[in-house]
C-alpha positions in Angstrom: 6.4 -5.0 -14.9 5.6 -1.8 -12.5 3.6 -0.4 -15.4 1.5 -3.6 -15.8 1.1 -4.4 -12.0 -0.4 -0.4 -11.6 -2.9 -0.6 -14.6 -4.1 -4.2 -12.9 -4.5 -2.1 -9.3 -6.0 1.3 -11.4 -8.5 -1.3 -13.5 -9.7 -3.6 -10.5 -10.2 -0.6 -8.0 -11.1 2.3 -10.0 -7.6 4.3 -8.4 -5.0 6.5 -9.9 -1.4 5.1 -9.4 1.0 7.4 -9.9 4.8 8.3 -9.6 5.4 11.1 -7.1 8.8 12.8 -5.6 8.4 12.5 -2.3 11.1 9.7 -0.5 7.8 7.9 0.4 5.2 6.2 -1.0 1.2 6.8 -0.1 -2.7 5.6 -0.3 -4.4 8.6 -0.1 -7.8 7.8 -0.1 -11.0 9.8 -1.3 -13.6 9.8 1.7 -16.0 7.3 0.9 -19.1 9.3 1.6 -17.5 12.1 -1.3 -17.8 9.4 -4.0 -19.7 10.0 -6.8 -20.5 7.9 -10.2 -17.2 8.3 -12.1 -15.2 9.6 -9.7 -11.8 7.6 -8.3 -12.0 5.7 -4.9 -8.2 7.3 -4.1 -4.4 7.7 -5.5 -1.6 6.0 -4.6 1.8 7.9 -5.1 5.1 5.6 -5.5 8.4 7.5 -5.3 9.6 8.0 -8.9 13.5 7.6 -7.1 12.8 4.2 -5.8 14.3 1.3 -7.3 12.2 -0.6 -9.5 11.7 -3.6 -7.2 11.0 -1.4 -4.3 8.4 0.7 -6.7 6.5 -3.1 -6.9 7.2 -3.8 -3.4 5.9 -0.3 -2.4 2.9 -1.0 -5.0 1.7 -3.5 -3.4 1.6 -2.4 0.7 -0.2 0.5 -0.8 -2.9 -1.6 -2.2 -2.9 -3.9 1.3 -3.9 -0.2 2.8 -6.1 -0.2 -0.3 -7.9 -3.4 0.5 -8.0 -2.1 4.3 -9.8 1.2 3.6 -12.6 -0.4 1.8 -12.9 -3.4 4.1 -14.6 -1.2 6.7 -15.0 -3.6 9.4 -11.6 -4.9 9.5 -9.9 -1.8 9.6 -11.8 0.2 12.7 -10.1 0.8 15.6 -7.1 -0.9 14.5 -3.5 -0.4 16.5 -1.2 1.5 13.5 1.9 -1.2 13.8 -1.4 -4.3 13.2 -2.8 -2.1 10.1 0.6 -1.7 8.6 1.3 -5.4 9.2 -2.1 -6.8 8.0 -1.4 -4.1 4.8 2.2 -5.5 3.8 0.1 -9.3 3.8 -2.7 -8.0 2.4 -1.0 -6.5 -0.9 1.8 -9.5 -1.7 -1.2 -11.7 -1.4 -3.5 -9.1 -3.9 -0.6 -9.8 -6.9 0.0 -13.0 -5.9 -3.6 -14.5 -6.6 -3.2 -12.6 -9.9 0.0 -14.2 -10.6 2.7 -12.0 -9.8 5.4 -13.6 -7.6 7.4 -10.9 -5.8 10.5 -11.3 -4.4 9.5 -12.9 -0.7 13.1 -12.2 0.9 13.2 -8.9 -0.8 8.9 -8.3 0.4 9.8 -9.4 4.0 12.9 -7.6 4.4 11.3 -4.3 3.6 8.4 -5.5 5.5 10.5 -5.7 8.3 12.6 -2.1 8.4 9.1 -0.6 8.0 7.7 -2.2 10.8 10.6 -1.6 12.8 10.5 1.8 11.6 7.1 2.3 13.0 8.0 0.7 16.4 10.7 2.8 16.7 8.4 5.9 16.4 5.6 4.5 18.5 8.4 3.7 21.4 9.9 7.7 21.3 6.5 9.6 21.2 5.2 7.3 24.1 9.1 8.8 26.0 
């Protein structure tokens, strides 16, 4: 199902999605005023080590920062902790409309550690 989910996310937004070997996972896009005819809007890199539900799961907040990028207006001047939440809504909601049901417990759960995660971060840098 990873497979199929990445070739519906490479063939709707022109992206390479592709298995990396980092822990994490990553939207890394190209800078929209360097896009020429032919050329790729971004990648996004999944950890080859992660689980196959977390690959999906991962898959899809990528694409919710996806759908962020190119929605210009939404995304300016956005707090990091609201873009990563808006992101993790953003790309459940992406597979679900094409008729992918992932895991919700599973999708919030991770939701969840991320965010916290983030917090966490935000809370010792501001110490």
């Amino acid at each position: 199902m990873f497979v199929d989910l990445c070739d519906i996310v490479e063939d709707e937004y022109w992206v390479i999605v592709e298995e990396g070997f980092t822990e994490n996972s990553y939207w890394i896009p190209t800078p929209l005023d360097e896009i020429e005819e032919d050329e790729f809007l971004g990648a996004i890199e999944i950890s080859a080590e992660a689980e196959p539900l977390m690959k999906i799961i991962a898959l899809a907040h990528e694409v919710g920062h996806l759908i962020l990028h190119l929605e210009n207006g939404l995304r300016k001047d956005l707090h990091q902790i609201f873009e990563e939440a808006v992101a993790w809504y953003l790309g459940y909601n992406f597979f679900r409309d094409r008729g992918y049901i992932i895991d919700i417990e599973e999708y919030k759960k991770d939701a969840k550690e991320s965010l916290e995660k983030y917090i966490r971060s935000f809370n010792e840098e501001s110490e």
